[in-house]
C-alpha positions as CSV (number, residue, x, y, z in Angstrom):
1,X,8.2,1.9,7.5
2,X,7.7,5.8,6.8
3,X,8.3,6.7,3.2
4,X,10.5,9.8,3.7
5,X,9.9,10.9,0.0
6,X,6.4,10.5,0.5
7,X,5.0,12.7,3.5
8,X,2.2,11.9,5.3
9,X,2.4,8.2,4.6
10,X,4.3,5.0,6.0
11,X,4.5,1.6,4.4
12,X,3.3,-1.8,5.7
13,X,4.3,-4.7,3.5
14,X,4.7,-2.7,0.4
15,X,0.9,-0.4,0.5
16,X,1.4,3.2,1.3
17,X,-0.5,3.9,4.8
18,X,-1.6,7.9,4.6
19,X,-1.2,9.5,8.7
20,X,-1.9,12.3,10.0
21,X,-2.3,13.7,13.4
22,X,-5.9,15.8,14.0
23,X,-5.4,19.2,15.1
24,X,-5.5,19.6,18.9
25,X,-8.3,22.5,17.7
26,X,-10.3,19.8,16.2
27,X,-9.5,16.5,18.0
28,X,-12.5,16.2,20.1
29,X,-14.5,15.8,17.0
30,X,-12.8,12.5,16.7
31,X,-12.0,9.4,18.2
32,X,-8.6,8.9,17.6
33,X,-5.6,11.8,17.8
34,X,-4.4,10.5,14.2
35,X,-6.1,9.4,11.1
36,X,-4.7,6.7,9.8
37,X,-6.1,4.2,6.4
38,X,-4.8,2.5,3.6
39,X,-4.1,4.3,0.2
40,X,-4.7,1.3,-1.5
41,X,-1.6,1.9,-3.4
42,X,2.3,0.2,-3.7
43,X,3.2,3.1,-6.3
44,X,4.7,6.2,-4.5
45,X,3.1,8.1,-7.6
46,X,-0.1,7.3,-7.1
47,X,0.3,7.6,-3.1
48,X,1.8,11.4,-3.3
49,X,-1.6,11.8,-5.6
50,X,-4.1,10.5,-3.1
51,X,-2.3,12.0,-0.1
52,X,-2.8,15.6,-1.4
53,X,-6.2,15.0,-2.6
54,X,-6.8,13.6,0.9
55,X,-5.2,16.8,2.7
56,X,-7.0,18.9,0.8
57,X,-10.2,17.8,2.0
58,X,-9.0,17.5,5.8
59,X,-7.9,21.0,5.6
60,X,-11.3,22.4,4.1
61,X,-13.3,20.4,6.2
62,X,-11.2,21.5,9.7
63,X,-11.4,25.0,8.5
64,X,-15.2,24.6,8.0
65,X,-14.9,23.3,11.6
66,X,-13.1,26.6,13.3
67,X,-15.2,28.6,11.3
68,X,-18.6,27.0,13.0
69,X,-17.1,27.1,16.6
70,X,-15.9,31.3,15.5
71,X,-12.2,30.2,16.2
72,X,-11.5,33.0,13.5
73,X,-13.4,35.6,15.1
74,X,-11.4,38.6,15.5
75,X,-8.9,37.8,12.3
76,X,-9.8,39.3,8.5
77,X,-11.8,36.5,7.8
78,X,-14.4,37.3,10.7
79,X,-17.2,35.5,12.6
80,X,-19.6,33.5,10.0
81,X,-23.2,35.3,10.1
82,X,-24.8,32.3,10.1
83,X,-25.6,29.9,12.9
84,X,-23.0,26.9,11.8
85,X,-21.2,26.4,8.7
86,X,-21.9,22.6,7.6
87,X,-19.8,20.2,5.3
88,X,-22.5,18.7,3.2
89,X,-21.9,14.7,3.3
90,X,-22.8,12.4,0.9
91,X,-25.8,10.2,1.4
92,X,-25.1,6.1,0.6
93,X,-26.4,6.1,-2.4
94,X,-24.3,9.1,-3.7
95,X,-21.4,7.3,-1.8
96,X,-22.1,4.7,-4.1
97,X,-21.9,7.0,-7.4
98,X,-18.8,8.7,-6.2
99,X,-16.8,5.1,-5.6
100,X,-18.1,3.6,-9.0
101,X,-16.8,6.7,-10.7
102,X,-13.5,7.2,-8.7
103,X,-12.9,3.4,-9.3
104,X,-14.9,1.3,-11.3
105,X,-13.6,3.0,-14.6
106,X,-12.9,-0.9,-16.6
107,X,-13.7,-3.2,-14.1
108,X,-16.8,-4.7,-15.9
109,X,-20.4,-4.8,-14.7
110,X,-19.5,-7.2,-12.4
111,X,-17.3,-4.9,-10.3
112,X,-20.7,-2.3,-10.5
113,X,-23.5,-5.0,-9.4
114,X,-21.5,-6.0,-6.7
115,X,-21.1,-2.8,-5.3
116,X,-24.8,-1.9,-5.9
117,X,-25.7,-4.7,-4.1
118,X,-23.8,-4.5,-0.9
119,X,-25.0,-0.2,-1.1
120,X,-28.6,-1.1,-1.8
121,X,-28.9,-4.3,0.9
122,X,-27.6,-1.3,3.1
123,X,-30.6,1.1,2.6
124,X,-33.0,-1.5,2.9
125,X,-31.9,-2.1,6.5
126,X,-30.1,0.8,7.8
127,X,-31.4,3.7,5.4
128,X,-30.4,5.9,2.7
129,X,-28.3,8.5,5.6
130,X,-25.3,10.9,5.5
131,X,-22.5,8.6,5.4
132,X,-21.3,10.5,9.2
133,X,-24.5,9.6,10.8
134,X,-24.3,6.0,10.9
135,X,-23.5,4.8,14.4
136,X,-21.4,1.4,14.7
137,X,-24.6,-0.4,16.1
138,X,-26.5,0.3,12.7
139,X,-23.3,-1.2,11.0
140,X,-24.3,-4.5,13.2
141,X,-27.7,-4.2,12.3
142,X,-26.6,-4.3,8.9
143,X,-24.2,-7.2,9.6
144,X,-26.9,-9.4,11.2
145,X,-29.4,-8.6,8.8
146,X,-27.2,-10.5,6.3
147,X,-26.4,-13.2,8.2
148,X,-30.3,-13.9,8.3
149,X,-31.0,-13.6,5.0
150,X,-29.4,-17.2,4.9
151,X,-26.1,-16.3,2.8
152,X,-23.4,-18.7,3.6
153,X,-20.9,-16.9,5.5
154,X,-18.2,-16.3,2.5
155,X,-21.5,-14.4,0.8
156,X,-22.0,-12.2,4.0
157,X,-18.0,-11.8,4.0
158,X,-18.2,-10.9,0.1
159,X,-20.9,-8.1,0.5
160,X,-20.0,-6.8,4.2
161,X,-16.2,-6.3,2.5
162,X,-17.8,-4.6,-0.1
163,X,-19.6,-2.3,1.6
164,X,-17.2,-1.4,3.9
165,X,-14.6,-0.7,1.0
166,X,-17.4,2.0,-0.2
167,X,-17.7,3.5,2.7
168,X,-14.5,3.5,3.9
169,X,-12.9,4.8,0.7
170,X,-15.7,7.8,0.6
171,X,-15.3,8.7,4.5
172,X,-11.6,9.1,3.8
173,X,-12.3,11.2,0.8
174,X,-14.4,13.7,3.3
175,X,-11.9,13.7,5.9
176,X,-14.2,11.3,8.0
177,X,-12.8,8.6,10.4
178,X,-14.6,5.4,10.3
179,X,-12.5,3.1,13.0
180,X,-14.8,3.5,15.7
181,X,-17.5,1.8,13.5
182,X,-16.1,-0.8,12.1
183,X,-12.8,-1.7,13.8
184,X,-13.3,-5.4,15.3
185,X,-16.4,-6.1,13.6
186,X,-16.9,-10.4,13.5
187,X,-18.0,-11.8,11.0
188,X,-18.0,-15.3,11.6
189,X,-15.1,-18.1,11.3
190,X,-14.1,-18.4,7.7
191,X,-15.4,-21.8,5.8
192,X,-13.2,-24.2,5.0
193,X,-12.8,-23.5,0.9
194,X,-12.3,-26.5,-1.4
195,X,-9.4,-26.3,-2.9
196,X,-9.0,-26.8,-6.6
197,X,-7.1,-30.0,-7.5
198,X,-4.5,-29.5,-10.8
199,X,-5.2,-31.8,-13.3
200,X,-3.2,-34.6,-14.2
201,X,-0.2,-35.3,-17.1
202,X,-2.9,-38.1,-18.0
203,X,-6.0,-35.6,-18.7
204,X,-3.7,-32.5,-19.3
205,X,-2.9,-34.9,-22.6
206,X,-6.2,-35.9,-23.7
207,X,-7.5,-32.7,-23.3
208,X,-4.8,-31.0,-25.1
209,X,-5.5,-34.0,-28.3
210,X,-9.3,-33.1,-28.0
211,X,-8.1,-29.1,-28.5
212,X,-6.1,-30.4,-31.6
213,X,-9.1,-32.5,-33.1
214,X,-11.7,-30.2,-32.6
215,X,-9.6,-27.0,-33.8
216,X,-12.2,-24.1,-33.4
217,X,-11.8,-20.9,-31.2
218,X,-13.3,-22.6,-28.0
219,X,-10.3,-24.9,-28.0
220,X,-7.5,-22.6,-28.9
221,X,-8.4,-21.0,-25.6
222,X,-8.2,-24.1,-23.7
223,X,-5.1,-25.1,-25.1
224,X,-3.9,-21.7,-24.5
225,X,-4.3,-21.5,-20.9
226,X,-3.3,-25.4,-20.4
227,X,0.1,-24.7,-21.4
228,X,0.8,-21.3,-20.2
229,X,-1.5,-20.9,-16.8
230,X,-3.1,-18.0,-17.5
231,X,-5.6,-16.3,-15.5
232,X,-9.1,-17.3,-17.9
233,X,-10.0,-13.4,-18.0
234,X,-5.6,-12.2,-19.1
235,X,-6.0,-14.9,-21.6
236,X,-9.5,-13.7,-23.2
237,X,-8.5,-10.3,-23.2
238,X,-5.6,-10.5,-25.4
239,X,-4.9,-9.3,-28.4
240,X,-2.9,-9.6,-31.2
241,X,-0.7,-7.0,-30.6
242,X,0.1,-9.0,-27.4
243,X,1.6,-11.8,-29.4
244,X,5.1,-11.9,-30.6
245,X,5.5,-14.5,-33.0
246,X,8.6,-13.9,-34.8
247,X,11.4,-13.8,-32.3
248,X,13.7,-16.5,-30.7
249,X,11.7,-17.1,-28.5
250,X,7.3,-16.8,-29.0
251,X,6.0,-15.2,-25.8
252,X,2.6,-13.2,-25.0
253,X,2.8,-10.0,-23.2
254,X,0.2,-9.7,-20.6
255,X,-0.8,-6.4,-20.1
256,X,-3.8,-4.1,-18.8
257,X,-6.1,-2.9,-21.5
258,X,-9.0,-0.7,-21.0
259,X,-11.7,-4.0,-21.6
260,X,-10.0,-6.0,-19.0
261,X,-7.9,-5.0,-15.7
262,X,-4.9,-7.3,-13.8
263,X,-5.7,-8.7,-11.0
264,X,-2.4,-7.9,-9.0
265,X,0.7,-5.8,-10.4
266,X,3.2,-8.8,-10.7
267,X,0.4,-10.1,-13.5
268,X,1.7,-7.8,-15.9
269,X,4.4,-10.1,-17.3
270,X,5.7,-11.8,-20.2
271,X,4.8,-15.8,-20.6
272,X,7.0,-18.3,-23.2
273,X,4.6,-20.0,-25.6
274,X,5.5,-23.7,-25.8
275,X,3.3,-26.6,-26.8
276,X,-0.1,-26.7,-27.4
277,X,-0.1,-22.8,-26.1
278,X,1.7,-22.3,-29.3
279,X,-0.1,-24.1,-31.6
280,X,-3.3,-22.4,-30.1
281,X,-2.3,-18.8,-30.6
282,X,-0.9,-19.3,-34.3
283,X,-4.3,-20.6,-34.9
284,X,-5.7,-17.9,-33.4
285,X,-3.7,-15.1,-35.2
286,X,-5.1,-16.6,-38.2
287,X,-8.4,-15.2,-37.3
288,X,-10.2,-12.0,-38.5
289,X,-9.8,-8.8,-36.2
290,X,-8.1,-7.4,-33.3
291,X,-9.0,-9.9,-30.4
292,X,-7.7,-13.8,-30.4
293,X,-11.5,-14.8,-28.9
294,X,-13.5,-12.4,-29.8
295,X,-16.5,-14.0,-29.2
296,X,-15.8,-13.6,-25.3
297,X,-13.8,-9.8,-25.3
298,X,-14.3,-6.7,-27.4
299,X,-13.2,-3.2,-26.8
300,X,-16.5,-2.4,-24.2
301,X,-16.4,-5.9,-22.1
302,X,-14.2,-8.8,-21.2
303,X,-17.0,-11.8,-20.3
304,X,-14.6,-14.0,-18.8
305,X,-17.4,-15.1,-16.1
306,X,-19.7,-16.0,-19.3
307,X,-16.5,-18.0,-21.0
308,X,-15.8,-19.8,-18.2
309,X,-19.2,-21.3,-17.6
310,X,-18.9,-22.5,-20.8
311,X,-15.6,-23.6,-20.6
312,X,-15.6,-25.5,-17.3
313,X,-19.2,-27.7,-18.7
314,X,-16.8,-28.7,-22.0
315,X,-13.9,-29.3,-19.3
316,X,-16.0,-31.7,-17.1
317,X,-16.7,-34.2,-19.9
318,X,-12.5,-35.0,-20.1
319,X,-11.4,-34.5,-16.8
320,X,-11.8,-36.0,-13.1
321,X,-14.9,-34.2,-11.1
322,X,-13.8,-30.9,-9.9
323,X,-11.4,-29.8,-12.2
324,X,-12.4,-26.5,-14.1
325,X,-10.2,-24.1,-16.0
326,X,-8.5,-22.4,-13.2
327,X,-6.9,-26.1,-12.5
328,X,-4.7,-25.4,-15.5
329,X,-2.7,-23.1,-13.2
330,X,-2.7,-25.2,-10.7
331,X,-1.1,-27.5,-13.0
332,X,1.2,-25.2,-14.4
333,X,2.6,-24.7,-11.1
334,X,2.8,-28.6,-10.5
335,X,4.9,-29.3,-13.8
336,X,7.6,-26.6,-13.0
337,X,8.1,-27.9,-9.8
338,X,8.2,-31.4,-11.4
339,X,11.7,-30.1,-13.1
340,X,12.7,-27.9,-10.5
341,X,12.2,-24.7,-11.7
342,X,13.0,-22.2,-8.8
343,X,10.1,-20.7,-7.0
344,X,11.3,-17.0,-8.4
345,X,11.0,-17.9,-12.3
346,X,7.9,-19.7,-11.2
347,X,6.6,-16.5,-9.9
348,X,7.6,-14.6,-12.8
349,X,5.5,-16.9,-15.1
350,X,2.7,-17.5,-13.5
351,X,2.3,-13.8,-12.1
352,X,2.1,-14.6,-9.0
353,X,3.1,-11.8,-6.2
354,X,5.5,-12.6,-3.6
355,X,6.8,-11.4,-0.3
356,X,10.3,-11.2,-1.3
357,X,10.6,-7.5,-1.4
358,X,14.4,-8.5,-3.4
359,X,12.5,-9.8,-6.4
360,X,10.5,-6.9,-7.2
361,X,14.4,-4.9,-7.7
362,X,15.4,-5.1,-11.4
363,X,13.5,-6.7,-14.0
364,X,13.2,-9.8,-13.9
365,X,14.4,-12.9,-16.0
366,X,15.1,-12.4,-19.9
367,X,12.9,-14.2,-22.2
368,X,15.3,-16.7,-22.4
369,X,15.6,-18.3,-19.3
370,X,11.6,-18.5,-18.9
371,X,11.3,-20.3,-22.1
372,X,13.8,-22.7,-21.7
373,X,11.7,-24.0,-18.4
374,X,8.6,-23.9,-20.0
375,X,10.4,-26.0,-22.7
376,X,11.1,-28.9,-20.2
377,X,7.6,-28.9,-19.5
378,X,6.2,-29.0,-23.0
379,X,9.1,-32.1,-23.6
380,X,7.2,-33.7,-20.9
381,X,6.1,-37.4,-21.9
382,X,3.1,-38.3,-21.1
């Protein structure tokens, strides 16, 4: 659907597209007539942003073109005296710089070593070359190269996604088409993933007595995310000025905060605290400073990978095999269905997106209605 209020773009399910048809000047120094790739964006804001960063680069880089090929020749600007003006491309490595600093501002080390290692597994294999040089058949060189390096094929799918996203997002930035290269690429079926099984009323209970017993920060964390489903990374990063204690209704407010991103923008909600979620936080507001787990989250990281490690060992030794901490939200999801909650409020609570494009008008439920669901769970008997 073309965004009339945003030029230059259309919309497929909810991400702003930027298009823009090459000049017939300029076109046979590309493949395709139009340029056409995601803006990685569903905010109009941020896609009127991109799209005249993006056309501000195309039109240097075309006129750097015309200017090579002396299609001024004869106006006020005049024939270049050199041989052939050239638009200086990044190399991968600097490609690699540019995207970490364009968008790895708060996404944690982890965000950064992944990217380094898809960049660097590159230049071993195919080089460290101007990002317009590369021709698709080094692109399956590099694609085969990690398939025989052994990795399962979710770990080639993992690093050949990153490394596409790099140089995809840096080739756009230049004014650089990169479908012929990678458009169609295989990578292999996808493995069949286990799925995470919820846990059960039966070990939700003893886990949430073992919380009580043991009382220290570990298990107010647990407890936290057992009754309330949160993501293990929204739930570290909170702080106390995310907690609202003192009204009707006790709710957290989950929000991005420089030390720790959202994974999706329906995350950013509000969550009733009810059971042992609410006798965690109290606890936890009892606590000295401005995190509730500060041993896992401080104002430069969020180390939910390092929590959860933990976490999931202490997990294992009171719940079925196979159950870690992410199972809580598969639980979560379980018990509202278990008193008919409707799928929308379930949504709304458990921040998960959805394709209803009705639900994202307005917003959303009051306070109220959420906690008065999450109360039937909490009333629950095991």
């Amino acid at each position: 659907m073309v965004d009339q209020k945003c030029v230059n773009t259309f919309r497929k399910r909810g991400v702003y597209y930027f298009s823009k048809r090459v000049p017939k000047d300029v076109e046979k120094h590309y493949a395709t007539p139009r340029i056409v790739f995601s803006l990685g964006t569903r905010s109009a804001r941020v896609a009127r942003s991109r799209v005249r960063s993006t056309l501000t680069h195309l039109e240097e880089f075309w006129v750097a073109l015309r200017l090579s090929e002396g299609a001024y020749q004869g106006s006020q600007i005049g024939r270049p005296h050199h041989k052939k003006a050239q638009v200086r491309m990044p190399t991968l490595r600097e490609a690699l710089s540019y995207y970490l600093k364009m968008k790895g501002n708060g996404r944690g080390k982890v965000f950064e070593n992944t990217s380094a290692r898809s960049i660097n597994y590159a230049i071993n294999i195919i080089g460290n070359n101007r990002i317009d040089q590369y021709k698709r058949d080094e692109i399956l060189k590099y694609r085969d190269a990690l398939t025989n390096r052994g990795l399962s094929n979710s770990s080639v799918r993992r690093v050949f996604a990153s490394f596409r996203s790099i140089f995809r997002f840096v080739a756009s930035e230049n004014g650089l088409d990169t479908t012929p290269i990678f458009a169609g690429i295989f990578l292999g079926t996808a493995e069949s993933v286990k799925k995470r099984k919820p846990i059960p009323d039966h070990g939700l209970k003893r886990v949430q007595t073992e919380c009580r017993r043991v009382d220290d920060d570990i298990r107010h964390l647990i407890a936290l995310v057992s009754d309330t489903g949160l993501r293990l990374a929204e739930a570290i990063g909170l702080v106390k000025d995310d907690v609202i204690l003192d009204q009707a209704h006790p709710h957290l407010i989950v929000r991005p905060h420089p030390w720790r991103r959202l994974k999706t923008p329906s995350s950013e909600r509000v969550v009733p605290l009810v059971g042992a979620a609410l006798w965690a936080v109290t606890r936890a507001m009892e606590t000295d400073g401005r995190f509730l787990f500060k041993r896992y989250c401080d104002e430069a990281a969020c180390k939910a990978s390092h929590a959860s490690n933990s976490l999931n060992k202490w997990l294992s030794n009171h719940v079925a095999d196979g159950a870690v901490m992410h199972s809580f939200r598969h639980s979560l999801r379980d018990r509202l269905r278990a008193v008919e909650c409707p799928a929308e409020i379930v949504d709304e609570i458990g921040g998960w997106s959805s394709n209803n494009v009705g639900r994202s008008y307005g917003d959303g439920y009051p306070i109220s209605v959420k906690a008065s669901w999450m109360a039937k769970i909490a009333q629950i008997q095991f």
